[in-house]
N, C-alpha and C positions, 0 to 999 in steps of 0.2 A: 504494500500500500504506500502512494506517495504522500506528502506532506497535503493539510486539510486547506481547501479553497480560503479565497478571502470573498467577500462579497461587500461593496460598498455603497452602502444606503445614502444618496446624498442629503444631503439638509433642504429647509424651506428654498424654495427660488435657485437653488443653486446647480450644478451639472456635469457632465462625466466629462467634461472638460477642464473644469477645475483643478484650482492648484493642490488641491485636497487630495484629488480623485486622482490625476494626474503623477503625483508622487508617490500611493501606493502603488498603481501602476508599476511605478519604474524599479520600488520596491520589492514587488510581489516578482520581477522576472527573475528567472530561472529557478526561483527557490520556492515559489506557490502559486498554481494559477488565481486567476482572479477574474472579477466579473464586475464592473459598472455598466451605467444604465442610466438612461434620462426617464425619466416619471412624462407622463400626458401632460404637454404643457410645458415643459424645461428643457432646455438645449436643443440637440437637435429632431427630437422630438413631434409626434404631431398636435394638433389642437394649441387651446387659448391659455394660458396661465390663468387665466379668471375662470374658466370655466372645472379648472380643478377641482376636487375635494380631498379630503385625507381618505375617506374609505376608497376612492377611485385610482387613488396614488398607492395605497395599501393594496389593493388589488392587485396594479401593473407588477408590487414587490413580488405577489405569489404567482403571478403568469411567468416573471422569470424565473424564481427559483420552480415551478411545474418543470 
């Protein structure tokens, strides 16, 4: 078995672009895969920011990790 995934849940408004996301990125190679991800609405992304919710962003969490 290899080392366990990272998975990084971005914050309000923010995106897998980020300097957040972006440096475990660079963090996680060779030593752990990893997974970001823009929520509905954030980055690049489809849909409105405004028209978010947290259950619908919560949702998008479990369609990725499905």
């Amino acid at each position: 078995q290899g080392a366990p995934g990272v998975v990084f849940l971005g914050g309000f408004a923010s995106d897998m672009t980020g300097i957040k996301a972006m440096t475990l990125d660079r963090f996680c190679r060779g030593a752990a895969g990893n997974l970001r991800f823009d929520y509905r609405g954030h980055g690049a992304s489809s849909g409105d920011f405004r028209d978010g919710t947290i259950g619908g962003w919560l949702q998008d969490s479990l369609d990725v990790f499905d």
